[in-house]
N, C-alpha and C positions, 0 to 999 in steps of 0.2 A: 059591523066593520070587522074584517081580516084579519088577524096577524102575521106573519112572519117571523119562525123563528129562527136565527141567524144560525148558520153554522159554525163552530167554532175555525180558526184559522189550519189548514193543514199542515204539519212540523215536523220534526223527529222528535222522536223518545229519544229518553235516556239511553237506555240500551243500543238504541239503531245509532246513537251518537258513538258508545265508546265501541261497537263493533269497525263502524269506519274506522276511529282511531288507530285500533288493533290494528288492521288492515296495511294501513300507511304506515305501521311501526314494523310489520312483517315486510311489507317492500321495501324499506329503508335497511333494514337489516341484509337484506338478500342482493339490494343493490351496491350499496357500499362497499365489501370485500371485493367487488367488480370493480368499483369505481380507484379501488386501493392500487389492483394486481395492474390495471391500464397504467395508473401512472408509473409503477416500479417496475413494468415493459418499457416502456418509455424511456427512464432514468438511466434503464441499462442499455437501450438500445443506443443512448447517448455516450457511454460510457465507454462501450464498443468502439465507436468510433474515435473516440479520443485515443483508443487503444491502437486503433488504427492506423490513424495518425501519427501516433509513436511510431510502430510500425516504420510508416514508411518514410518519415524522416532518418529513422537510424538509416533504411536502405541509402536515403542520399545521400548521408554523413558516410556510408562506407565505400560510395562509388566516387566521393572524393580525398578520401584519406586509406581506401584500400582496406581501415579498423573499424573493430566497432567502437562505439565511445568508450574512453574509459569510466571504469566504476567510480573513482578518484582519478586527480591528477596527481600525476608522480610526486610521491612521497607518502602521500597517507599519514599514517601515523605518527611518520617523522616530521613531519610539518616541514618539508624541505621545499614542498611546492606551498601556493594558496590552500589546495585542499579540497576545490570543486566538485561539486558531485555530476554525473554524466548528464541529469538534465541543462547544467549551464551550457555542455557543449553542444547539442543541439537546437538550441533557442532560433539561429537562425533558419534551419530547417523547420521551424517549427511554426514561421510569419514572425518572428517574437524577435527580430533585426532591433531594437528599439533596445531592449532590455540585455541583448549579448554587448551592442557596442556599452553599454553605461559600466558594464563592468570593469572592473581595475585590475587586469591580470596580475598586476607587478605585486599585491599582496600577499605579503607572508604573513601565516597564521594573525591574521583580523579580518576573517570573513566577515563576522558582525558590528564588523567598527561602523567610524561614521562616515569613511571614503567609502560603505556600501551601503550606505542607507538608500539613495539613489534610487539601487537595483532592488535593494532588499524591502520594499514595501511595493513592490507591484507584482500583481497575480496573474500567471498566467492559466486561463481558465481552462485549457486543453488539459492540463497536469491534477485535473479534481473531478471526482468521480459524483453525480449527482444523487446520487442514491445514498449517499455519505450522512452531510445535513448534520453532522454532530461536530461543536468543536469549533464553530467557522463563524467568526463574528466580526468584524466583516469576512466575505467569503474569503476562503484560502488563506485565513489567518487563525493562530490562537494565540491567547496569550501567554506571555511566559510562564506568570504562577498561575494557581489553580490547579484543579479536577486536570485542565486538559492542558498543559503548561507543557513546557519541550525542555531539553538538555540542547543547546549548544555547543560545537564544534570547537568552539576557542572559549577564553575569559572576557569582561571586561577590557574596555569600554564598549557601549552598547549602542546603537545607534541612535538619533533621539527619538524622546518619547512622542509617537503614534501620528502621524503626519496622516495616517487613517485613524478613522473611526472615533478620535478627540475624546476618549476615556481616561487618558494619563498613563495608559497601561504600554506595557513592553507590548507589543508584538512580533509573534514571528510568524512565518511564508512558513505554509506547507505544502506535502503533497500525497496524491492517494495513487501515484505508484511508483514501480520497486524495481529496482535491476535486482536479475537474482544472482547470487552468487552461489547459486548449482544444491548440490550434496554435501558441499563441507558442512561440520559439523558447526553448530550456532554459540555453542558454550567451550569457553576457551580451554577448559582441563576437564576430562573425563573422567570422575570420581562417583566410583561404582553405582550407585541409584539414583543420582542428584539428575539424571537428565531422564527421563524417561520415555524419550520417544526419538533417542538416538543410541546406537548398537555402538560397544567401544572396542576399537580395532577390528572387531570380524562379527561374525556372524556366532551366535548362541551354539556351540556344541553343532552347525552346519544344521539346525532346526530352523531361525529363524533367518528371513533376508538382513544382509545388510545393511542397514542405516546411520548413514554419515560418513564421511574421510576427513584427514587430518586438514588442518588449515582451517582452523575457524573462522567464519564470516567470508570465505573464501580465500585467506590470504594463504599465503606462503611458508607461513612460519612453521613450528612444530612439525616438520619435515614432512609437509603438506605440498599440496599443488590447487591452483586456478581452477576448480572445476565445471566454474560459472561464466559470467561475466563479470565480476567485480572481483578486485583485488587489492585489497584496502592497505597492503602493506608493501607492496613496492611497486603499487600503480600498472600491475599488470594488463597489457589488453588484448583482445582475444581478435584474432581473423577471421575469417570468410572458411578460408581452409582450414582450421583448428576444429570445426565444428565435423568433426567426425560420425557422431551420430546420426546427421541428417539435422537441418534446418530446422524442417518439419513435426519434429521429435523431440526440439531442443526447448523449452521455457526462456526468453529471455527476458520480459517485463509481467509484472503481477499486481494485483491491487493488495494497499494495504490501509491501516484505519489511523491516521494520525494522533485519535485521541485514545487511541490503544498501545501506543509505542512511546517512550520516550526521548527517543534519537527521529527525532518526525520532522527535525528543519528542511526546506527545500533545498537550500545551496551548499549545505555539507557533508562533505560525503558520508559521514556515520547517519542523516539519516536518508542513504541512497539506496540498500539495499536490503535481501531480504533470501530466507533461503526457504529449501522443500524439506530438511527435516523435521522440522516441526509440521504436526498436522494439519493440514487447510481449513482455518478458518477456526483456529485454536484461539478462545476469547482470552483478554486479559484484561479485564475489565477493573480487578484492584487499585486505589486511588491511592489513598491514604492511609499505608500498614508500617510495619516493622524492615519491608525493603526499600524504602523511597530512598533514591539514591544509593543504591545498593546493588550493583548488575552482576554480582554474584552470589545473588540471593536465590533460591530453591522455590520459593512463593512463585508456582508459574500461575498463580491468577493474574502476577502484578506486574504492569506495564512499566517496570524496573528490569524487568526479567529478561532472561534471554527467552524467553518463550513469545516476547515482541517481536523476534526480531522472522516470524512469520506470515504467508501470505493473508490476507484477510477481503471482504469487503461485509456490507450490510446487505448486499444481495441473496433472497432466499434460496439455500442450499449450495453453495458457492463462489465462485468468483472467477472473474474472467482475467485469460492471460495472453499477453504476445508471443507469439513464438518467434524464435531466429529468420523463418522465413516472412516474419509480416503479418503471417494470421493471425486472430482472436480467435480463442476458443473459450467456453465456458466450461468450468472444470466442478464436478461435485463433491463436497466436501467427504462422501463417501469414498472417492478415489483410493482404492488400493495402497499402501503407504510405498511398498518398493515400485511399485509402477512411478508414483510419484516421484521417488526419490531420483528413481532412472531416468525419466523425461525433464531433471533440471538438470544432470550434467550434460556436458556439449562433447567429452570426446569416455565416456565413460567403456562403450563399446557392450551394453546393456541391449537385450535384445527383450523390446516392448511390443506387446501384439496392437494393433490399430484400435481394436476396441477396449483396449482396458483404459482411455481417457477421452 
């Protein structure tokens, strides 16, 4: 009789096992930063268009009022009007008919009351940039306190608690963009080194460019002018014809990071705008220091600061802006500082070559 002896069964080794493995950890790795950079094309290409949309709503907000929105409504600071910030007056250009009629014009200084709860817990999704993702719980919201908590426009009484998102918590409407208010200076008194990345009355001994004019935040005060669009102290608003530079030349809308700014509310004008002397895309990422609640604090890490009150987004190496004529452009955080400075005022008379942005 015969035998047969069996073959053992054919398998992998050890080794041919973790060689596979390797393999699939080397693709996974290679694939991933691809699978990253698609989606944050994507985010922005979404983002773009929201920009767009901005865009072209101001156009139809100016072919029926002849202005562009204002930054504020008349009074600003004086709390003589409500205090609106430009996004409320275009809502209806914007499909968002729903959320302009719910508003209460007739409100003097109680943006946050409870005659705006209404308006004030509903987001409109065109005003948030995708690429953001911090901060936003439900979207388009943060909460008052905390890491990412906002400063408000007026005091007390507050709207009631959370009609979203049913955590008990304050919330407030943000949003991730910015009217600019041009080259004014971002910090209210110029005191020799405390600002660093604005030039005080002139330029260094005629070495360095100019950075910044008087009128902080764009307004008018400290024998300043309008050099933006926003005019936070006597509701200044800016023409078609004012825009002396060219449309195309002019920055009118920017992104910025709600939970990097302090003054981040959607509906009031302090947190409506945003200027070019600060560098593009200057982080402020400080939470909890020695400036919280302190906006004449020096700490430019800390989103107390006026170093907030710059353009920003989470987009790699920049961030994208509307120009006066409509466009989006993507702008590099590298950007030349007086190129930059020059292409946020609107009548500056600043002569900028095509390619320096």
């Amino acid at each position: 009789m015969q035998f047969r002896r069996k073959s053992p069964k054919a398998g992998f080794t050890l080794i041919e096992l973790l060689v596979v493995i390797s393999i699939i950890a080397v693709l996974i790795a290679l694939l991933l930063p691809a699978v990253q950079s698609a989606r944050e094309a994507a985010r922005r290409i979404q983002c773009t268009n929201n920009m767009k949309q901005l865009g072209l709503a101001t156009h139809t907000y100016i072919s029926q009022t002849d202005l562009f929105p204002p930054g504020a409504t008349n009074g600003g600071f004086n709390f003589t009007s409500n205090g609106l910030t430009w996004r409320a007056m275009i809502l209806p250009q914007m499909e968002a008919n729903n959320q302009y009629n719910a508003i209460n014009f007739s409100i003097l200084n109680n943006l946050s009351g409870p005659a705006m709860a209404t308006v004030w817990y509903t987001s409109v999704a065109a005003f948030l940039c995708p690429s953001d993702g911090q901060g936003q719980s439900p979207v388009g919201f943060v909460p008052y306190g905390g890491p990412g908590g906002t400063v408000t426009t007026v005091t007390p009484p507050y709207p009631p608690n959370t009609p979203v998102g049913g955590t008990g918590t304050q919330l407030v409407p943000v949003s991730n963009y910015l009217m600019s208010f041009g080259d004014n200076y971002a910090i209210e008194t110029l005191v020799g080194t405390t600002n660093p990345w604005e030039t005080p009355n002139a330029s260094s001994a005629g070495v360095n460019p100019r950075i910044g004019y008087n009128g902080w935040w764009g307004t008018s005060n400290n024998s300043g002018s309008m050099r933006g669009f926003s005019d936070y102290s006597t509701g200044g608003i800016a023409s078609l014809a004012s825009v002396t530079d060219g449309t195309s030349n002019t920055i009118l809308y920017g992104e910025g990071l709600p939970d990097e700014d302090a003054n981040n509310e959607f509906w009031g004008f302090t947190g409506g705008g945003a200027g070019v002397t600060i560098p593009l895309n200057w982080k402020s990422n400080a939470r909890y220091d020695a400036c919280v609640g302190n906006y004449n604090s020096v700490d430019w890490t800390c989103r107390y600061s006026y170093a907030a009150r710059g353009f920003k987004s989470r987009h790699p190496g920049g961030a994208n802006f509307t120009f006066a004529d409509g466009s989006v452009r993507f702008l590099k955080s590298s950007i030349n500082r007086a190129s930059y400075a020059a292409i946020g005022s609107r009548n500056g008379g600043e002569i900028v070559s095509s390619d320096a942005f």
